[in-house]
Backbone as JSON Lines, residues from 0, in Angstrom:
{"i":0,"aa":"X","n":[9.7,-6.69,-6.85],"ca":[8.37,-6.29,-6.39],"c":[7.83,-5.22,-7.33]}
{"i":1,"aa":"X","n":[6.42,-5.45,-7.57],"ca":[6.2,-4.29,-8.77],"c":[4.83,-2.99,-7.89]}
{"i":2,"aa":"X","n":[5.15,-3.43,-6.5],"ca":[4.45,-2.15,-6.08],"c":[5.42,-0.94,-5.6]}
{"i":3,"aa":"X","n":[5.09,0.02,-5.82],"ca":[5.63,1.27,-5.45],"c":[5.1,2.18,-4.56]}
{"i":4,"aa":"X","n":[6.25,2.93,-3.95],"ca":[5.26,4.08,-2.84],"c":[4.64,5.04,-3.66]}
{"i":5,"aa":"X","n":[3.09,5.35,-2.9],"ca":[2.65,6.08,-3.59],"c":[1.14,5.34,-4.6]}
{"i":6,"aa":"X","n":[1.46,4.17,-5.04],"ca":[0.77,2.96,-5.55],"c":[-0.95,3.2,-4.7]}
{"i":7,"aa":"X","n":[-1.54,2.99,-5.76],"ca":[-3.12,2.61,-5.14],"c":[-3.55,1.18,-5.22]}
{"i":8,"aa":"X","n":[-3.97,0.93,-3.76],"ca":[-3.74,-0.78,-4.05],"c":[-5.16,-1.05,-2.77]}
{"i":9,"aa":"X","n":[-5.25,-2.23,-3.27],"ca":[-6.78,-2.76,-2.78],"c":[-6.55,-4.1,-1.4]}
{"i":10,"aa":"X","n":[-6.2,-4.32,-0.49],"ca":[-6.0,-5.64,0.48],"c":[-7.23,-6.58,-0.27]}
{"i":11,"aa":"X","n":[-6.74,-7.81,-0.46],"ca":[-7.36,-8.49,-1.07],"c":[-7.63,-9.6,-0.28]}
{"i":12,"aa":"X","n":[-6.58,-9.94,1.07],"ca":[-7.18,-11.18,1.91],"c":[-6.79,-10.12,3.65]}
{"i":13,"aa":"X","n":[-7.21,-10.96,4.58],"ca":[-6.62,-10.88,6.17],"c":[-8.36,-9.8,6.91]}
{"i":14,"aa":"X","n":[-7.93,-9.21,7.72],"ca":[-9.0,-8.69,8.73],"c":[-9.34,-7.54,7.94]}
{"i":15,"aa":"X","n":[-8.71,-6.43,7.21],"ca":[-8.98,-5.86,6.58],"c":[-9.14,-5.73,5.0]}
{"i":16,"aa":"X","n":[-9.85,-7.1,4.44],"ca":[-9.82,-7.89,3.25],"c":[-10.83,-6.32,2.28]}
{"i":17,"aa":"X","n":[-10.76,-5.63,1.38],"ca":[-11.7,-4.98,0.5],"c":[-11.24,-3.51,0.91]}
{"i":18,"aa":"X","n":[-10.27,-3.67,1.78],"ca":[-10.42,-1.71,2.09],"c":[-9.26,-1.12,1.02]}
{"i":19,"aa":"X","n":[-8.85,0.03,0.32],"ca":[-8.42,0.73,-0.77],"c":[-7.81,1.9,0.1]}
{"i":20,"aa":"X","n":[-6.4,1.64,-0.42],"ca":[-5.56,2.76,0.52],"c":[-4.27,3.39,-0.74]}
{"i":21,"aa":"X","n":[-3.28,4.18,-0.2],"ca":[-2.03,4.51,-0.78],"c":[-0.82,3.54,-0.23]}
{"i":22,"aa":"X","n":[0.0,2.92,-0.72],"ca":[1.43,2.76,-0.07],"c":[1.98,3.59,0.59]}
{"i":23,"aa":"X","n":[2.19,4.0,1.71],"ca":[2.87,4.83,2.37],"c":[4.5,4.38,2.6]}
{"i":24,"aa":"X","n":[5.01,2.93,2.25],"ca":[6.34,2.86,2.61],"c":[5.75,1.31,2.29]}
{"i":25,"aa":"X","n":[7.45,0.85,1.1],"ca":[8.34,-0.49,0.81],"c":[9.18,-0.8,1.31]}
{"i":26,"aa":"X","n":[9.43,-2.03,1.72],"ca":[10.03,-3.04,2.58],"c":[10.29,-4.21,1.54]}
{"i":27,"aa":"X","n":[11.38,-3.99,0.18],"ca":[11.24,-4.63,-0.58],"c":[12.25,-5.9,0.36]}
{"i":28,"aa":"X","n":[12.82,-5.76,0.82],"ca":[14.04,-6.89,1.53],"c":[12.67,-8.2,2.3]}
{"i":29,"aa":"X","n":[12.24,-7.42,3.03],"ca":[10.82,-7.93,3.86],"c":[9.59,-8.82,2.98]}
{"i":30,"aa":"X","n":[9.45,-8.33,1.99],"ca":[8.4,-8.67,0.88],"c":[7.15,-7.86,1.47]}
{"i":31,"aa":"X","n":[7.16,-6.74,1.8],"ca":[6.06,-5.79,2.97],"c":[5.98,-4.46,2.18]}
{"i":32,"aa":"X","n":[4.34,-4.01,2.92],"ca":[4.12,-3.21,2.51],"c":[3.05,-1.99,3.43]}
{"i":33,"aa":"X","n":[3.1,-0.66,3.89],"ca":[2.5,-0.18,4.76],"c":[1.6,0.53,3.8]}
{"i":34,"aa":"X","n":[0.18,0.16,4.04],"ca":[-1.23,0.24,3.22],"c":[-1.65,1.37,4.58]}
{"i":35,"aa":"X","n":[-2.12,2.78,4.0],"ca":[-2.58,4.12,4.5],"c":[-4.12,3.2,5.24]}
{"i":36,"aa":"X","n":[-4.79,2.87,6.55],"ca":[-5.69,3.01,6.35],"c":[-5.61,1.17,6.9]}
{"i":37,"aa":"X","n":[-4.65,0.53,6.88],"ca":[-4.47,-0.91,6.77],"c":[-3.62,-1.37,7.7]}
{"i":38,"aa":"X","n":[-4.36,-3.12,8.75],"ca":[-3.59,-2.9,9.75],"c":[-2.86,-1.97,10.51]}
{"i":39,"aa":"X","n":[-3.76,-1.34,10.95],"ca":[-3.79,-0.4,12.28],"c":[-4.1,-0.82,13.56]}
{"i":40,"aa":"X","n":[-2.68,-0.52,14.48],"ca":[-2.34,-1.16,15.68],"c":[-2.57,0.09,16.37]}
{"i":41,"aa":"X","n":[-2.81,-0.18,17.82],"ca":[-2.94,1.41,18.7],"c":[-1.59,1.08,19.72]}
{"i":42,"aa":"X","n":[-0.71,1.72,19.34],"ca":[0.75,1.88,20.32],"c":[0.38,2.74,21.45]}
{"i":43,"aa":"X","n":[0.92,2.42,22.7],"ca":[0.73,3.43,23.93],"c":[2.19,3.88,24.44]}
{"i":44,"aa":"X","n":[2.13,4.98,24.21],"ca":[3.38,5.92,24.65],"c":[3.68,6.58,25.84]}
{"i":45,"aa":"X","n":[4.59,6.58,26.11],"ca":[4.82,7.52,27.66],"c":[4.9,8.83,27.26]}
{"i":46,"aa":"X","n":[4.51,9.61,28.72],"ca":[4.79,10.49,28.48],"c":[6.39,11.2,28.46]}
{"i":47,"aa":"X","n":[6.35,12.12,27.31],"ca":[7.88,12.66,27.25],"c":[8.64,14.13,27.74]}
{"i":48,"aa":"X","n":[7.27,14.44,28.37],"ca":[7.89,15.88,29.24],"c":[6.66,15.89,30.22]}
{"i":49,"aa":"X","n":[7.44,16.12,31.39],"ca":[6.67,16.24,32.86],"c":[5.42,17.44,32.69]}
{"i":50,"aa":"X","n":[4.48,16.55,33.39],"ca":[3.42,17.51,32.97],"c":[2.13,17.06,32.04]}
{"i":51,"aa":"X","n":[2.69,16.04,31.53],"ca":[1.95,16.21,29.73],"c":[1.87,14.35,29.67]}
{"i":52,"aa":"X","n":[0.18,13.87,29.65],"ca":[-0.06,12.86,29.57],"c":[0.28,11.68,28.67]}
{"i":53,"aa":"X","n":[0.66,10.63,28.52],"ca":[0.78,9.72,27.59],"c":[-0.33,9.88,26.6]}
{"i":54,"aa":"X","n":[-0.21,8.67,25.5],"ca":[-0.93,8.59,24.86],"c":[-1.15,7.56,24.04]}
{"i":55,"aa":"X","n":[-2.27,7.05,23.19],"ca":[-2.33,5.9,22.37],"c":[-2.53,6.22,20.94]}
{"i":56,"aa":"X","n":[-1.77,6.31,20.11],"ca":[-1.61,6.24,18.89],"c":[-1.69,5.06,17.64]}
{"i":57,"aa":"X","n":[-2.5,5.67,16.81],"ca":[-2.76,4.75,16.02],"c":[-1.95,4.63,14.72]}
{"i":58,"aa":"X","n":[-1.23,3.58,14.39],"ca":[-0.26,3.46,13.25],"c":[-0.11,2.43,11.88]}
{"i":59,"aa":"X","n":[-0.09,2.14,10.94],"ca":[-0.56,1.23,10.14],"c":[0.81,0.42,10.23]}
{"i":60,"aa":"X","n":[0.62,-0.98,10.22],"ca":[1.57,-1.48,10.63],"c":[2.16,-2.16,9.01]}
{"i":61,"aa":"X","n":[3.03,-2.98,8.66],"ca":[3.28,-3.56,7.57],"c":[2.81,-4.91,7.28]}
{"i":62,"aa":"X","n":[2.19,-5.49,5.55],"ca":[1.46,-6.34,6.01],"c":[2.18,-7.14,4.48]}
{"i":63,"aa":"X","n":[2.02,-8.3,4.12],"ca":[2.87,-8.99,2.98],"c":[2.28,-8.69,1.66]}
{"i":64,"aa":"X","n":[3.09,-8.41,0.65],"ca":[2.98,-7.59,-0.44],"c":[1.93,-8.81,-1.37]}
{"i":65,"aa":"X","n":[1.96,-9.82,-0.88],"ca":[0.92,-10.35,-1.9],"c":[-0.51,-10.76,-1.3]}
{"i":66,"aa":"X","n":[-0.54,-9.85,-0.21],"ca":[-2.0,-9.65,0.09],"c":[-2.78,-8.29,-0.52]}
{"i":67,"aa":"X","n":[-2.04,-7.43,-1.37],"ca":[-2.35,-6.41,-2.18],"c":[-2.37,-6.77,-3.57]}
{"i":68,"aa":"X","n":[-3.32,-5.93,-3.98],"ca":[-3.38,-5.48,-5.59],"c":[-3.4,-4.34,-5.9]}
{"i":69,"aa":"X","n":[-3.17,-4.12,-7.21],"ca":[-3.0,-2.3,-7.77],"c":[-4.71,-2.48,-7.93]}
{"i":70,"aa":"X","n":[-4.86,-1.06,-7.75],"ca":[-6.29,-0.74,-8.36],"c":[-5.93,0.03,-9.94]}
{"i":71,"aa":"X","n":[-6.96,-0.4,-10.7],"ca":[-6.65,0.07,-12.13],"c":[-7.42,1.58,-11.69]}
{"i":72,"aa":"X","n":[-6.85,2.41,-12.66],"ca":[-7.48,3.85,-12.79],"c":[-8.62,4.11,-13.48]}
{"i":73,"aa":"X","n":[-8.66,3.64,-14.29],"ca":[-10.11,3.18,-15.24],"c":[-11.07,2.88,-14.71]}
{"i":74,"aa":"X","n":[-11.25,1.61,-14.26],"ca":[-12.22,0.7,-13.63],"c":[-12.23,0.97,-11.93]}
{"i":75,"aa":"X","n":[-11.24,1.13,-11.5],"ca":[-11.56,0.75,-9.7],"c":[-11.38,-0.21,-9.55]}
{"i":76,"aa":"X","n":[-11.27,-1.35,-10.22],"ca":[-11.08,-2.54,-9.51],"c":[-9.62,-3.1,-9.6]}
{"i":77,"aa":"X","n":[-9.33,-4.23,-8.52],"ca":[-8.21,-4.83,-8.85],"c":[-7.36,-5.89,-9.92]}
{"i":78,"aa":"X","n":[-5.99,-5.55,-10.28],"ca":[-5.61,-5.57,-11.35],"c":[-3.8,-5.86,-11.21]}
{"i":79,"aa":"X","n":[-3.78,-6.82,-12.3],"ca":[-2.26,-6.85,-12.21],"c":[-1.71,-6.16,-12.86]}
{"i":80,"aa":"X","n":[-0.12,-6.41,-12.28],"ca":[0.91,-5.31,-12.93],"c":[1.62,-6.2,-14.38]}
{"i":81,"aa":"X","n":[1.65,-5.16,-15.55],"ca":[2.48,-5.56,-16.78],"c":[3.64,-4.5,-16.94]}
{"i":82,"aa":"X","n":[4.39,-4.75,-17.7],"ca":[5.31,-3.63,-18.41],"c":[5.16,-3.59,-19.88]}
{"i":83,"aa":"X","n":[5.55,-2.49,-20.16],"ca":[5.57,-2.43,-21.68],"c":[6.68,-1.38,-22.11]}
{"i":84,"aa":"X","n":[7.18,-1.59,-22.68],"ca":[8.45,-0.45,-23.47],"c":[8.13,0.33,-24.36]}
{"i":85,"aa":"X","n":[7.75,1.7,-24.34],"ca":[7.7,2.54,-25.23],"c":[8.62,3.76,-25.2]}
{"i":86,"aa":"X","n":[9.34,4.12,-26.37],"ca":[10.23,5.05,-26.54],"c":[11.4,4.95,-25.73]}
{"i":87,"aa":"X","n":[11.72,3.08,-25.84],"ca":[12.62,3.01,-24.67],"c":[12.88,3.18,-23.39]}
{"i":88,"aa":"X","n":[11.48,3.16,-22.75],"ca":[11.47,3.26,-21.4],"c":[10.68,2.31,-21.05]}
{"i":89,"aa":"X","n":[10.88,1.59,-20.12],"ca":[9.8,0.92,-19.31],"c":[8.43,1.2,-18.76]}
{"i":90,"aa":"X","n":[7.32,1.3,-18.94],"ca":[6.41,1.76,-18.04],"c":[5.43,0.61,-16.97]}
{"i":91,"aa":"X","n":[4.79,0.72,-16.44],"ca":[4.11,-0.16,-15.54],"c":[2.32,0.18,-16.48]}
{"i":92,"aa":"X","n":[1.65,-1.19,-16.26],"ca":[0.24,-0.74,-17.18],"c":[-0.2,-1.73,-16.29]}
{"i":93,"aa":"X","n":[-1.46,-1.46,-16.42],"ca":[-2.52,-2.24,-15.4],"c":[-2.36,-3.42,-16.59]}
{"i":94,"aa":"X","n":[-3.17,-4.37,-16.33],"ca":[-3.28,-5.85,-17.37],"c":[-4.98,-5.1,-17.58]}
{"i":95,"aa":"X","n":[-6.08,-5.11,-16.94],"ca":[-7.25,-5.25,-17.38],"c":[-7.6,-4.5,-18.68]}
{"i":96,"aa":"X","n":[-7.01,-3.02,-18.13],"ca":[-7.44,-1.91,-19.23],"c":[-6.2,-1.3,-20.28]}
{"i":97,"aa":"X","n":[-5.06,-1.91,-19.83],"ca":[-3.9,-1.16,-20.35],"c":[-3.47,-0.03,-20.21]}
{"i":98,"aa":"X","n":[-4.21,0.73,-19.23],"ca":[-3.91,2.17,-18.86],"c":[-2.31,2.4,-18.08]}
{"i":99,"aa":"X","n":[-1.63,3.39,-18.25],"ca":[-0.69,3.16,-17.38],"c":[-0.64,3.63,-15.88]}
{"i":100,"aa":"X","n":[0.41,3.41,-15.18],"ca":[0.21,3.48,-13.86],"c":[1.34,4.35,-14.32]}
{"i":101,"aa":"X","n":[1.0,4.92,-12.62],"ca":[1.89,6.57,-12.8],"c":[2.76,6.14,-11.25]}
């Protein structure tokens, strides 16, 4: 999988198709990915000390890694992932602009 936590990435199909979030957490076993901002479910909780009301919380749930794209840094728009080797290291580069990803 060539997304990473932390990654700026664009949903490209499903209910929340165009919205631009962070990776908050990989599920590389899963092929998943939790997009900041993306698929958001409202969980309802009990309450956990007498006294003190439940509640409904809102949480981004995990959604399949090839309904994302990286956003290039350059442009804003979406963009695939390349590698390239310099000074013996691997780096990750957008394809459109060649910029690298951090």
């Amino acid at each position: 999988m060539k997304l990473k936590k932390g990654d700026n990435v664009i949903v490209i199909t499903g209910k929340d198709k165009g919205k631009k979030g962070k990776i908050l957490e990989v599920f590389t076993a899963a092929n998943r990915v939790v997009v900041e901002g993306a698929n958001v479910s409202k969980l309802h909780e009990k309450s956990h000390e007498k006294g003190k009301p439940g509640q409904i919380i809102e949480k981004a749930m995990p959604i399949n890694a090839s309904n994302v794209m990286i956003v290039d840094p350059k442009t804003g728009n979406r963009t695939r992932v390349g590698s390239k080797k310099i000074a013996g290291k691997n780096i990750r580069i957008a394809k459109k602009s060649g910029s690298e990803l951090k």
